[in-house]
PQR file of N, CA, C, O and H, with PARSE charges and radii, in Angstrom:
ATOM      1  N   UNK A   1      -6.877  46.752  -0.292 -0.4000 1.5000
ATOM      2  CA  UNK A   1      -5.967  46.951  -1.402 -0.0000 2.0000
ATOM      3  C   UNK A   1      -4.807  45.972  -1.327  0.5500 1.7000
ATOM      4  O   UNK A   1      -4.150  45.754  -2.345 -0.5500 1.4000
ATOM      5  N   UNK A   2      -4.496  45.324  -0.088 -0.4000 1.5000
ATOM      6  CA  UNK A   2      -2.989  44.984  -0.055 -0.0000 2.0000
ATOM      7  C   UNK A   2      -3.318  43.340  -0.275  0.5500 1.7000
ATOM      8  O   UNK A   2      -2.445  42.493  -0.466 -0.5500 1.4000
ATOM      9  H   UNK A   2      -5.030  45.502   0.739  0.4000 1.0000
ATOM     10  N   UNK A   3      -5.037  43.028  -0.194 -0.4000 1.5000
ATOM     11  CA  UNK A   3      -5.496  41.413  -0.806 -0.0000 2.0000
ATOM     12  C   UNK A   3      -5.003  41.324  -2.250  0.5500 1.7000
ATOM     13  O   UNK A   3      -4.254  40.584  -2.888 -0.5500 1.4000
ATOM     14  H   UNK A   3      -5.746  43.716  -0.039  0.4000 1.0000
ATOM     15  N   UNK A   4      -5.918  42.642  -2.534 -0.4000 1.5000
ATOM     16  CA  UNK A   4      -5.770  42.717  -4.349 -0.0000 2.0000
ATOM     17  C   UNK A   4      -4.758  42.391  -4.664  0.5500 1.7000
ATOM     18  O   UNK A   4      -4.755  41.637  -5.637 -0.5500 1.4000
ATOM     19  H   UNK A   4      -6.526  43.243  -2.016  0.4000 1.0000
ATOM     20  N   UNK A   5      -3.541  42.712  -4.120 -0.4000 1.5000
ATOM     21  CA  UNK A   5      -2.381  42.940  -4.607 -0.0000 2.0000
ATOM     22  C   UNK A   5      -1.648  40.834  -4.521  0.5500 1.7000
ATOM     23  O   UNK A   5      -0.951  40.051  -5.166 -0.5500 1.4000
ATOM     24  H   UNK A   5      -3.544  43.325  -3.329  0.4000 1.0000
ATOM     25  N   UNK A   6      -2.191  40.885  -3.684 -0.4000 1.5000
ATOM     26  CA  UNK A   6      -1.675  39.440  -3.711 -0.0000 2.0000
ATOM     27  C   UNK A   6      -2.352  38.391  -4.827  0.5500 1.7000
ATOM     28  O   UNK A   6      -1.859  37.384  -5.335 -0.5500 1.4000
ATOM     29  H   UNK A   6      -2.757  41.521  -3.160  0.4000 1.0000
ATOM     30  N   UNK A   7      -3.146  38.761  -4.943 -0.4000 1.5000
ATOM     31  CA  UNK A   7      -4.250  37.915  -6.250 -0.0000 2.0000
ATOM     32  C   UNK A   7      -3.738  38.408  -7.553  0.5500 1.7000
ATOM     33  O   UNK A   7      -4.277  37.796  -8.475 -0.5500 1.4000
ATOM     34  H   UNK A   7      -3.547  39.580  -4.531  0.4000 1.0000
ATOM     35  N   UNK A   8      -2.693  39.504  -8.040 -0.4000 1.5000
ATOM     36  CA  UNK A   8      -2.323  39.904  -9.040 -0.0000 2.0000
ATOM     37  C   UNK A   8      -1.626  38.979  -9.985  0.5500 1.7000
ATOM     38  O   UNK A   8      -1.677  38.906 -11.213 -0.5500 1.4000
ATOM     39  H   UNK A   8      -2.255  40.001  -7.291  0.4000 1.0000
ATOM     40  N   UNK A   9      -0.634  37.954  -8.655 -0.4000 1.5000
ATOM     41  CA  UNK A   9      -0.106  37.337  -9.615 -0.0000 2.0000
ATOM     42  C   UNK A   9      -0.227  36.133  -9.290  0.5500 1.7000
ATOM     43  O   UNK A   9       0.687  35.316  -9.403 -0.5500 1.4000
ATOM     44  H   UNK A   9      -0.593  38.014  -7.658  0.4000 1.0000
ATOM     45  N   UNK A  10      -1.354  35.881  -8.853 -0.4000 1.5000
ATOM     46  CA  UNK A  10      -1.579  34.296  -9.253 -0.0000 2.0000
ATOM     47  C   UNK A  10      -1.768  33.802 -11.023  0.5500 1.7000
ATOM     48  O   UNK A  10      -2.177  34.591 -11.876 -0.5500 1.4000
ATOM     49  H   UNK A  10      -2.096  36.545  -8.762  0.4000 1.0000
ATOM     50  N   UNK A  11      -1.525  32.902 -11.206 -0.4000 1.5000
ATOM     51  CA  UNK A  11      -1.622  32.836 -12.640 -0.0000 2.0000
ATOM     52  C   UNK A  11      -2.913  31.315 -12.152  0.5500 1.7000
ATOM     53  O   UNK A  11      -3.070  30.614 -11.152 -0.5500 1.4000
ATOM     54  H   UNK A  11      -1.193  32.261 -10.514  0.4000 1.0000
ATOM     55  N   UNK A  12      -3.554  31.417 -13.473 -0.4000 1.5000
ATOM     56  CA  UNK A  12      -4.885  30.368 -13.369 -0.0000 2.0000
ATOM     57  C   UNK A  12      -4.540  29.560 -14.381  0.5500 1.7000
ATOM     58  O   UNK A  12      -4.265  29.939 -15.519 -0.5500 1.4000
ATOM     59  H   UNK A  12      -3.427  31.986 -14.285  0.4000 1.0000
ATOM     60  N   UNK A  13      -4.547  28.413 -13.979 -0.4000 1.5000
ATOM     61  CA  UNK A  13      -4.462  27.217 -15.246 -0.0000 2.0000
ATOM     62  C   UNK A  13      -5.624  26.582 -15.417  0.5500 1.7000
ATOM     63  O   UNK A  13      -6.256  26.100 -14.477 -0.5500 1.4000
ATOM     64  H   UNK A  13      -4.770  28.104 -13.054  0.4000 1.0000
ATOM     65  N   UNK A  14      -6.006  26.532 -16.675 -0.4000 1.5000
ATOM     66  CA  UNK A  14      -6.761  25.930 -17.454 -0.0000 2.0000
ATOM     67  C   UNK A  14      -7.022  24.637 -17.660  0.5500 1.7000
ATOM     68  O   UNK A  14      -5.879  24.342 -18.009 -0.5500 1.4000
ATOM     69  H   UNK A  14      -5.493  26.923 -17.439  0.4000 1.0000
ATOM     70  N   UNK A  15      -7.674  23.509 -17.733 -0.4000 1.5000
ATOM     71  CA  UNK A  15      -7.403  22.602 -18.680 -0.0000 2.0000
ATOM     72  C   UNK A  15      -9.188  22.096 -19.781  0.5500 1.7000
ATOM     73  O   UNK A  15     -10.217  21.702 -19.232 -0.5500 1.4000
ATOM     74  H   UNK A  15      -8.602  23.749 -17.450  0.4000 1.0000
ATOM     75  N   UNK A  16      -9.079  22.216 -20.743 -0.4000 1.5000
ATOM     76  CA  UNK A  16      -9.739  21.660 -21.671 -0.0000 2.0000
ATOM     77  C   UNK A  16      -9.885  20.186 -21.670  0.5500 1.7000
ATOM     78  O   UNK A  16      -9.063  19.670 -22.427 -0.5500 1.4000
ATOM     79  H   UNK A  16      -8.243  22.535 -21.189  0.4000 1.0000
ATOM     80  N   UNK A  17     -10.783  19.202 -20.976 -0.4000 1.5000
ATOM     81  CA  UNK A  17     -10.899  17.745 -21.469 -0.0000 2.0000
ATOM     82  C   UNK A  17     -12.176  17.693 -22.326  0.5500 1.7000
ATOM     83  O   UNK A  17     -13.330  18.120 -22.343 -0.5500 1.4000
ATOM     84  H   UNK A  17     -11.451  19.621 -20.361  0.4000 1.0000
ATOM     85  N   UNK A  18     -11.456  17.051 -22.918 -0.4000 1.5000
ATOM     86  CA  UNK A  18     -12.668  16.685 -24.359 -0.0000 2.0000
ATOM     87  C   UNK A  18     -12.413  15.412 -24.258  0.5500 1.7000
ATOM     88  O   UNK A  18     -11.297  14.895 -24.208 -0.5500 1.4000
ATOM     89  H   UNK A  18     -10.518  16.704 -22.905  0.4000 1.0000
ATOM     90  N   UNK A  19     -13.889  14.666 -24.214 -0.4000 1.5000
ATOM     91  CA  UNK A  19     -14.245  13.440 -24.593 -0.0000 2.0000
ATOM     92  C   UNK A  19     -13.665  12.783 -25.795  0.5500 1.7000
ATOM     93  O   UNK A  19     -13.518  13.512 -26.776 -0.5500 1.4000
ATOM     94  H   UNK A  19     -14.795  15.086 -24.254  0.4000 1.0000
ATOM     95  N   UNK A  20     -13.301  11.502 -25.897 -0.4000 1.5000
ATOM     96  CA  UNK A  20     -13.189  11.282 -27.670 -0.0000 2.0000
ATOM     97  C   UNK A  20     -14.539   9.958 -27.535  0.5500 1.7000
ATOM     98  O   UNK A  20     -14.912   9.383 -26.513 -0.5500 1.4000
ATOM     99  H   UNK A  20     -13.421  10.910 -25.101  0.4000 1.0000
ATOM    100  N   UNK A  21     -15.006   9.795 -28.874 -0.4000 1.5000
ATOM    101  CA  UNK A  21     -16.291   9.146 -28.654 -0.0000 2.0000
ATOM    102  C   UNK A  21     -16.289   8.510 -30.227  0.5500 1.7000
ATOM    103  O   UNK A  21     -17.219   8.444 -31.031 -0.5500 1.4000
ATOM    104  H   UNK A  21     -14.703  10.262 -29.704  0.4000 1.0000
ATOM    105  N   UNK A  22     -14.858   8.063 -30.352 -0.4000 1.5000
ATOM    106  CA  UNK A  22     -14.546   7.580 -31.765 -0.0000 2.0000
ATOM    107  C   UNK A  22     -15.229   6.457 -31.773  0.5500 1.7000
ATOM    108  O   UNK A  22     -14.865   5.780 -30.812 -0.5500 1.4000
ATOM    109  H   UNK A  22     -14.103   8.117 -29.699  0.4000 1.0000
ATOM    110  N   UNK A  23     -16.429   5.681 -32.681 -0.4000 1.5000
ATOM    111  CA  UNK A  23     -16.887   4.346 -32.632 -0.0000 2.0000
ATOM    112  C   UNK A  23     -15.423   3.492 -33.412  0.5500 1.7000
ATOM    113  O   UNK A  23     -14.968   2.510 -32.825 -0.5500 1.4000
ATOM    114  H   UNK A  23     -16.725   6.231 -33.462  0.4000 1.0000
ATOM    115  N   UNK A  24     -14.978   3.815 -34.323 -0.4000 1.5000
ATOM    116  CA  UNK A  24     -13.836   2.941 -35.095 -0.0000 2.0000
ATOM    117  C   UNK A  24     -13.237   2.751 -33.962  0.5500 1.7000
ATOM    118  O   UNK A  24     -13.372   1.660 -33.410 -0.5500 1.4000
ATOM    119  H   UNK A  24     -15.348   4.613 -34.800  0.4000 1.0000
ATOM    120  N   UNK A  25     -12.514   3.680 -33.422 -0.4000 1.5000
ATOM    121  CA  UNK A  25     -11.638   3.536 -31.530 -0.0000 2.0000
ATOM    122  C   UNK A  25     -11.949   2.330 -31.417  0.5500 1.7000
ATOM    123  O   UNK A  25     -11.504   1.258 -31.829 -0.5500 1.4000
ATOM    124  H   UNK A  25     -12.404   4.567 -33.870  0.4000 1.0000
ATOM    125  N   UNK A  26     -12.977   2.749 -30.650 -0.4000 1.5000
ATOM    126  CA  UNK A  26     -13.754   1.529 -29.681 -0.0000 2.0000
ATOM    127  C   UNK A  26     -13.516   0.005 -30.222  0.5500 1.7000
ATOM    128  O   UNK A  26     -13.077  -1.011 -29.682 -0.5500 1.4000
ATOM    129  H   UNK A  26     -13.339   3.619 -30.316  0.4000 1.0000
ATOM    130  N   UNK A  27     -14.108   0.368 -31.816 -0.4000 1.5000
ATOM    131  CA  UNK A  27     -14.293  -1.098 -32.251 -0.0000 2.0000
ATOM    132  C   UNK A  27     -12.913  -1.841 -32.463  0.5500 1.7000
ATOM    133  O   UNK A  27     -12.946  -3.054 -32.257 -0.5500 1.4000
ATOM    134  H   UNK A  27     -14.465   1.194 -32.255  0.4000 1.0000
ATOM    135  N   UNK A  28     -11.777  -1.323 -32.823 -0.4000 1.5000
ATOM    136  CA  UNK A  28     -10.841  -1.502 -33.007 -0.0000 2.0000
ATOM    137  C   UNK A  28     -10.402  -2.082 -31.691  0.5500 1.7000
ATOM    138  O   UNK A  28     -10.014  -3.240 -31.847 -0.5500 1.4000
ATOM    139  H   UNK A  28     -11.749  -0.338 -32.990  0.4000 1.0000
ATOM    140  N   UNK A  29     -10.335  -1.672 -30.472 -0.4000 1.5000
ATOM    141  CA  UNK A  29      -9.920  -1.922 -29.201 -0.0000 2.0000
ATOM    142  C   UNK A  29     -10.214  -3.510 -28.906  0.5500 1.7000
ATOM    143  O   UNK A  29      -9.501  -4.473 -28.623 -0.5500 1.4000
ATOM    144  H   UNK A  29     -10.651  -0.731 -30.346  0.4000 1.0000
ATOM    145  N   UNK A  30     -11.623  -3.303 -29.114 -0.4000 1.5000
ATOM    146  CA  UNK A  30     -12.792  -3.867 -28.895 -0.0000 2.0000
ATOM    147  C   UNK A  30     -11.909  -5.845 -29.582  0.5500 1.7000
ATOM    148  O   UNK A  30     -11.876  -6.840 -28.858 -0.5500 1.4000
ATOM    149  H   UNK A  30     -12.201  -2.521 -29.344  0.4000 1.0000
ATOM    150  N   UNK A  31     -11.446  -5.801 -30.825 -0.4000 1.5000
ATOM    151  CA  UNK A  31     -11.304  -6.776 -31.761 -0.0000 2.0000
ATOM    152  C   UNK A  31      -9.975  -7.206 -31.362  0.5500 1.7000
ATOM    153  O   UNK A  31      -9.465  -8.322 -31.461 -0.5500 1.4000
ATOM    154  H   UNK A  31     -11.473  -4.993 -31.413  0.4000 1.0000
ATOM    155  N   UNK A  32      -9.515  -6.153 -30.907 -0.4000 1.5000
ATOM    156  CA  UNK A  32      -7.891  -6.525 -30.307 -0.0000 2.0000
ATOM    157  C   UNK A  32      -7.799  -7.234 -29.333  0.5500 1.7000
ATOM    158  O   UNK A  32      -7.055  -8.209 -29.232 -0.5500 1.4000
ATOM    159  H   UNK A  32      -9.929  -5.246 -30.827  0.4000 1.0000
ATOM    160  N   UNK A  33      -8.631  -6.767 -28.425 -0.4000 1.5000
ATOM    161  CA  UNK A  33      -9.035  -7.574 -26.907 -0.0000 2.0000
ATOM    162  C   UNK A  33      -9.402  -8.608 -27.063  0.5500 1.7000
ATOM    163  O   UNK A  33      -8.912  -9.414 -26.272 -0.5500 1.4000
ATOM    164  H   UNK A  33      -9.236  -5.974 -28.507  0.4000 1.0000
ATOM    165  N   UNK A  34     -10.445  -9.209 -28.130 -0.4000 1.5000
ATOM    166  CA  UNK A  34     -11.017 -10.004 -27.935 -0.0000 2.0000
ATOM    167  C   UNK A  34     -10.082 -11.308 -29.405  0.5500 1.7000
ATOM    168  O   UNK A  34     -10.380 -12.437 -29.794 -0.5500 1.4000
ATOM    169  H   UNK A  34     -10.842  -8.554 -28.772  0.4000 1.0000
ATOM    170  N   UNK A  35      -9.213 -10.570 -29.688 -0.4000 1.5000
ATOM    171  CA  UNK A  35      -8.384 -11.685 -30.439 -0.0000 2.0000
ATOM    172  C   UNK A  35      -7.119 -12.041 -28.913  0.5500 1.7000
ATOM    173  O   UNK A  35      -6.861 -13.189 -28.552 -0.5500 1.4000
ATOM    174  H   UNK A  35      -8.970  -9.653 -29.373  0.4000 1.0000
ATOM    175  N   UNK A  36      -6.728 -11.227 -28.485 -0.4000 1.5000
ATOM    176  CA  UNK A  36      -5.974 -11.322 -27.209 -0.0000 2.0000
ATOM    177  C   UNK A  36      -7.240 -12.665 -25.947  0.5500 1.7000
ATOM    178  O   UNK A  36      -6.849 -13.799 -25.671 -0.5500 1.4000
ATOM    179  H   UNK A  36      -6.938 -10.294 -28.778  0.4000 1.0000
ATOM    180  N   UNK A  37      -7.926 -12.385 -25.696 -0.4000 1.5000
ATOM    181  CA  UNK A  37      -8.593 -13.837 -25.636 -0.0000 2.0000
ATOM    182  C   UNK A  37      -9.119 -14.689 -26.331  0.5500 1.7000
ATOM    183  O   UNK A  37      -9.931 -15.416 -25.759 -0.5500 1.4000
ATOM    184  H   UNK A  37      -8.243 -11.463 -25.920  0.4000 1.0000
ATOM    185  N   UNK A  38      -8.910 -14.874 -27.515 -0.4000 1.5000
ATOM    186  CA  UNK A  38      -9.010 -15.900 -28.663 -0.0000 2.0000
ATOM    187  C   UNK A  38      -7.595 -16.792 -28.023  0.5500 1.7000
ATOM    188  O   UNK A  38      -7.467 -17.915 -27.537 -0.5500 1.4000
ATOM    189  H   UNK A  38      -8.251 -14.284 -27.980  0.4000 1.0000
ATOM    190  N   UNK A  39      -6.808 -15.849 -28.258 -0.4000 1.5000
ATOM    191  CA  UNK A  39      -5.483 -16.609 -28.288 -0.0000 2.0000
ATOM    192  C   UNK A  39      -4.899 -17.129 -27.004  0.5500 1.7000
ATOM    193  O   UNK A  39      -4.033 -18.001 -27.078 -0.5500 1.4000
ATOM    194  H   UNK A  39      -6.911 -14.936 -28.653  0.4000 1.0000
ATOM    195  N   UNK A  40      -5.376 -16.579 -25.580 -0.4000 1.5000
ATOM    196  CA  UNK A  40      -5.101 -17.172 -24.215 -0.0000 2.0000
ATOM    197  C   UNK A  40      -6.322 -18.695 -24.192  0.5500 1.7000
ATOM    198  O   UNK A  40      -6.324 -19.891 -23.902 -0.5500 1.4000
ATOM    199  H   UNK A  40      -6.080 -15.871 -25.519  0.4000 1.0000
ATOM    200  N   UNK A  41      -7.072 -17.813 -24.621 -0.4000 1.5000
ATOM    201  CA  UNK A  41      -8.121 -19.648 -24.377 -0.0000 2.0000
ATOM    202  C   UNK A  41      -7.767 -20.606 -25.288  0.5500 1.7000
ATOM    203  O   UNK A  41      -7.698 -21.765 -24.881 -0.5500 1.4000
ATOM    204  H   UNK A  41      -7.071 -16.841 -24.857  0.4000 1.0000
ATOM    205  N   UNK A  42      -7.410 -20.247 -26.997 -0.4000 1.5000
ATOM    206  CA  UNK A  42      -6.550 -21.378 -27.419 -0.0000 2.0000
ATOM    207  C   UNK A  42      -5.324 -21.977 -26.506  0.5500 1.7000
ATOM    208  O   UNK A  42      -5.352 -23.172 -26.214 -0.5500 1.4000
ATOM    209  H   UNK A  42      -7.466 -19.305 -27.328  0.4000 1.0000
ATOM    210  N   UNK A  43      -4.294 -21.176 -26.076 -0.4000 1.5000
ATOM    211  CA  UNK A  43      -3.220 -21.682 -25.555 -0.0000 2.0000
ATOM    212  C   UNK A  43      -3.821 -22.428 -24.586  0.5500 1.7000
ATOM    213  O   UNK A  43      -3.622 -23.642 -24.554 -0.5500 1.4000
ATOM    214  H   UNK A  43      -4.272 -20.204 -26.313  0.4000 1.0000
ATOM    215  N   UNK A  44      -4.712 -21.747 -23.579 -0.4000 1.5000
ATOM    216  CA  UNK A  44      -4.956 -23.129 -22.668 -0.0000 2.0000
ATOM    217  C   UNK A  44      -5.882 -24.364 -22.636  0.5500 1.7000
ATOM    218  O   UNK A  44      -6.070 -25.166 -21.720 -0.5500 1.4000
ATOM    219  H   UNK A  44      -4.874 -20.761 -23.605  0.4000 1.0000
ATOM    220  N   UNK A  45      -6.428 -24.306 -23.914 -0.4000 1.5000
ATOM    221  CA  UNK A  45      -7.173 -25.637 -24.603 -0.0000 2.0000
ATOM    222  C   UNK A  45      -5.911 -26.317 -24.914  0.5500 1.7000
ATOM    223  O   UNK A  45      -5.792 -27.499 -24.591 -0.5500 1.4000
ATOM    224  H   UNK A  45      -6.275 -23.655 -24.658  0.4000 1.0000
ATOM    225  N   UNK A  46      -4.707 -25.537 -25.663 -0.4000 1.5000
ATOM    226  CA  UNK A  46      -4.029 -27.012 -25.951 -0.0000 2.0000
ATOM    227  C   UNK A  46      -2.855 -27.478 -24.832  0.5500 1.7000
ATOM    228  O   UNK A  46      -1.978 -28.316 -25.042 -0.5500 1.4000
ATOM    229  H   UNK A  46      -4.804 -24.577 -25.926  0.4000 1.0000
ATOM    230  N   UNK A  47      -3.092 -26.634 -23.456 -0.4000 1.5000
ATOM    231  CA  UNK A  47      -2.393 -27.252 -22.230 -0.0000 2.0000
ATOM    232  C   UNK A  47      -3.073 -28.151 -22.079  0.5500 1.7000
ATOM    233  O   UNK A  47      -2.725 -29.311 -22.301 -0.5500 1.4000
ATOM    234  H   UNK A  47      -3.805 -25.954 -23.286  0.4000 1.0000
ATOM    235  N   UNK A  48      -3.944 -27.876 -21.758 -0.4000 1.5000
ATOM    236  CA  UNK A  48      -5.244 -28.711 -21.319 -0.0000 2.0000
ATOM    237  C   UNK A  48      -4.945 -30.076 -22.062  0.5500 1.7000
ATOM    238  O   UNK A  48      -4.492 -31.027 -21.426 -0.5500 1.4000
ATOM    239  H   UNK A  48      -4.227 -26.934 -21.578  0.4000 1.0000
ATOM    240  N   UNK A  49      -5.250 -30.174 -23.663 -0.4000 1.5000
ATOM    241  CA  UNK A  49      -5.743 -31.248 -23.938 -0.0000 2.0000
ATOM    242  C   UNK A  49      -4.656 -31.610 -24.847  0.5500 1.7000
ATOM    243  O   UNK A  49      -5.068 -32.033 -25.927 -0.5500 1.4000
ATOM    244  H   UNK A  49      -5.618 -29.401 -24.180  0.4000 1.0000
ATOM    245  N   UNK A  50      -3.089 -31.554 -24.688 -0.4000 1.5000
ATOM    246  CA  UNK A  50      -2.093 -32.100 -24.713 -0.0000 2.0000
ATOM    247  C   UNK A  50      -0.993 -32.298 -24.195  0.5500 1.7000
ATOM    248  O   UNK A  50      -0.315 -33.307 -24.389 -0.5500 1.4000
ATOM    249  H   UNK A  50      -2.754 -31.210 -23.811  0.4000 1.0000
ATOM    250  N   UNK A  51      -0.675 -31.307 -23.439 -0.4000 1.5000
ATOM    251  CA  UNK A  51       0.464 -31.249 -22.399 -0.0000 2.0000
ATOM    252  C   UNK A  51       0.222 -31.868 -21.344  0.5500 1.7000
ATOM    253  O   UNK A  51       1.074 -32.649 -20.919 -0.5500 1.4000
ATOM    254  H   UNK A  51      -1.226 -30.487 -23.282  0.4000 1.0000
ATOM    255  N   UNK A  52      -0.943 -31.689 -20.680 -0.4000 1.5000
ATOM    256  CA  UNK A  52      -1.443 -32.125 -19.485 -0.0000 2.0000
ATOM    257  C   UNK A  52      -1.220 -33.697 -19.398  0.5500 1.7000
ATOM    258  O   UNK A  52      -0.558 -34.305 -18.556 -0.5500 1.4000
ATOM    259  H   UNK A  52      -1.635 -31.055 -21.025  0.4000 1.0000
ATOM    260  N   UNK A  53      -1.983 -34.240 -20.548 -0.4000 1.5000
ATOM    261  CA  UNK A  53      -2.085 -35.541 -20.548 -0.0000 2.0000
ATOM    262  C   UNK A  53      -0.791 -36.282 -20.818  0.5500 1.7000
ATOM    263  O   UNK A  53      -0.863 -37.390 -21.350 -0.5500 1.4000
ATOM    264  H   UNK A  53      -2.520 -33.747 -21.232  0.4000 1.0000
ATOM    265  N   UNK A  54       0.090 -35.895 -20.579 -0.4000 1.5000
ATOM    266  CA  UNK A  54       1.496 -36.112 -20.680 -0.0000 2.0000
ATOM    267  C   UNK A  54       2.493 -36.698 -19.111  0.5500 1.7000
ATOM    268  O   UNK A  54       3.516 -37.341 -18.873 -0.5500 1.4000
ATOM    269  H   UNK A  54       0.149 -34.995 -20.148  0.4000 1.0000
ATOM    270  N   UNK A  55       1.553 -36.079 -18.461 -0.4000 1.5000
ATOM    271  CA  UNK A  55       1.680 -36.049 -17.105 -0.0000 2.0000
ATOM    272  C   UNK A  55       1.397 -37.247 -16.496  0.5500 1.7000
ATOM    273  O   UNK A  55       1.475 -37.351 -15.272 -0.5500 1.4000
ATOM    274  H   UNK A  55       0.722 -35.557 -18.655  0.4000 1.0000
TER
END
């Protein structure tokens, strides 16, 4: 009886994870990233093939 009594007030937490499995998400991410390396490999094409040669 005197276990029981200690288990009375434990309180139990929960948590709910739910997946998200948005394709727009993704694709969206997806176009951002890959304009974010559009724009690092431009910048270093034109180190490359103007700054450099400066040197």
């Amino acid at each position: 009886m005197n276990s029981r009594r200690r288990h009375d007030n434990v309180e139990v937490e929960t948590r709910n994870v739910e997946e998200r499995n948005d394709s727009s998400l993704v694709a969206s991410t997806l176009i951002k990233y890959v304009a974010y390396l559009i724009i690092f490999f431009g910048f270093l094409y034109f180190l490359i093939r103007y700054v450099f040669p400066m040197f």
